[in-house]
C-alpha positions as CSV (number, residue, x, y, z in Angstrom):
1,X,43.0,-33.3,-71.3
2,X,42.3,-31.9,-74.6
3,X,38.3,-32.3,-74.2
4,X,38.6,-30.7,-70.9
5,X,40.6,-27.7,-72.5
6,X,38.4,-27.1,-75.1
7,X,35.1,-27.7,-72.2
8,X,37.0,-24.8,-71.0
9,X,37.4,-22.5,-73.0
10,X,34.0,-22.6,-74.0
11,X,32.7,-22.0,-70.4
12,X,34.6,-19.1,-70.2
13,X,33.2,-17.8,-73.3
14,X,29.4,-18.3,-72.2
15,X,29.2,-21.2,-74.9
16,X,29.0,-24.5,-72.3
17,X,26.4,-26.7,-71.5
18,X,25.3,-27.4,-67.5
19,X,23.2,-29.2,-65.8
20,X,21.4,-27.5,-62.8
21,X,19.9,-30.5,-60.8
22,X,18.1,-30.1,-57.5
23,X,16.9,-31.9,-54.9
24,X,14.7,-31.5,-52.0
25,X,16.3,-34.7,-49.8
26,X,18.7,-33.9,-49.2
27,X,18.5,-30.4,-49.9
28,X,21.1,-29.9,-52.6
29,X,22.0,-28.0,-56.0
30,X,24.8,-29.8,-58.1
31,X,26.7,-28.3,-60.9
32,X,27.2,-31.0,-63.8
33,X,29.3,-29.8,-66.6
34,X,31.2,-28.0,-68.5
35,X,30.2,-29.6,-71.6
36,X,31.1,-28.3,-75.1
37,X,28.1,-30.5,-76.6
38,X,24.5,-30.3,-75.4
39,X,24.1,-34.2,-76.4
40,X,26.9,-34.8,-74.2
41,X,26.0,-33.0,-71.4
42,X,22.2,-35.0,-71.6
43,X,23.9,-38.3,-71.4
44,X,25.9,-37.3,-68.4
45,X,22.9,-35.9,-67.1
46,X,20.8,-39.0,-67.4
47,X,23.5,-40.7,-65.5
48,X,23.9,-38.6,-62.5
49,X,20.6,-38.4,-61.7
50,X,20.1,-42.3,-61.9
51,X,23.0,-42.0,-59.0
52,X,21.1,-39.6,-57.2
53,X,17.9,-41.3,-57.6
54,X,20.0,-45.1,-56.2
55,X,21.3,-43.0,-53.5
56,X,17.9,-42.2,-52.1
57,X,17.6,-38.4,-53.4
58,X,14.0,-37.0,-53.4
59,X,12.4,-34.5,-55.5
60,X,14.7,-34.3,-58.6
61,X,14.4,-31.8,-60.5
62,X,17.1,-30.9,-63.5
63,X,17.5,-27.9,-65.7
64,X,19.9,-27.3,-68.8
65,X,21.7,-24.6,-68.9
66,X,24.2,-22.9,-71.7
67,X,26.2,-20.5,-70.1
68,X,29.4,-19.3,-68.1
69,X,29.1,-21.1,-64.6
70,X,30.9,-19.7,-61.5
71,X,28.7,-21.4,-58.9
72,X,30.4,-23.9,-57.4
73,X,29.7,-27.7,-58.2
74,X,27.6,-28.5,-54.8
75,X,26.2,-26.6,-52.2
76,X,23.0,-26.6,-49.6
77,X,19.7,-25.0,-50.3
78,X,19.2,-23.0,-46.9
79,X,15.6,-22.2,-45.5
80,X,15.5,-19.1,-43.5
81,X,11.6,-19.3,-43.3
């Protein structure tokens, strides 16, 4: 509880770590985080996209991010070409 206050706090102050990962099948953006610690955060990061990649996910791509995050933690890319 304490780690998650702190993780917290730090998002709302612009200070946390994220991961942006994406992927094209299915096409998806996930939120990973808040993280007070970017060495944290990578280690989670490794781990979640393992899952993704057992589950079948295509096109993986991941970004790391330090900043205030409002988006929510999954949502679908739409194509409107």
């Amino acid at each position: 509880m304490f780690k998650w206050t702190i993780a917290c706090v730090a998002n709302a102050l612009g200070l946390a770590w994220w991961g942006k990962v994406r992927s094209e099948d299915p096409p998806l953006i996930y939120w990973v985080g808040p993280f007070v610690r970017k060495s944290h955060m990578e280690r989670y990061l490794l781990l979640f996209l393992r899952d993704l990649e057992l589950e079948g996910a295509q096109e993986v791509t991941a970004q790391r991010l330090r900043r205030c995050c409002s988006e929510p933690l999954t949502y679908p890319i739409y194509d409107y070409d």
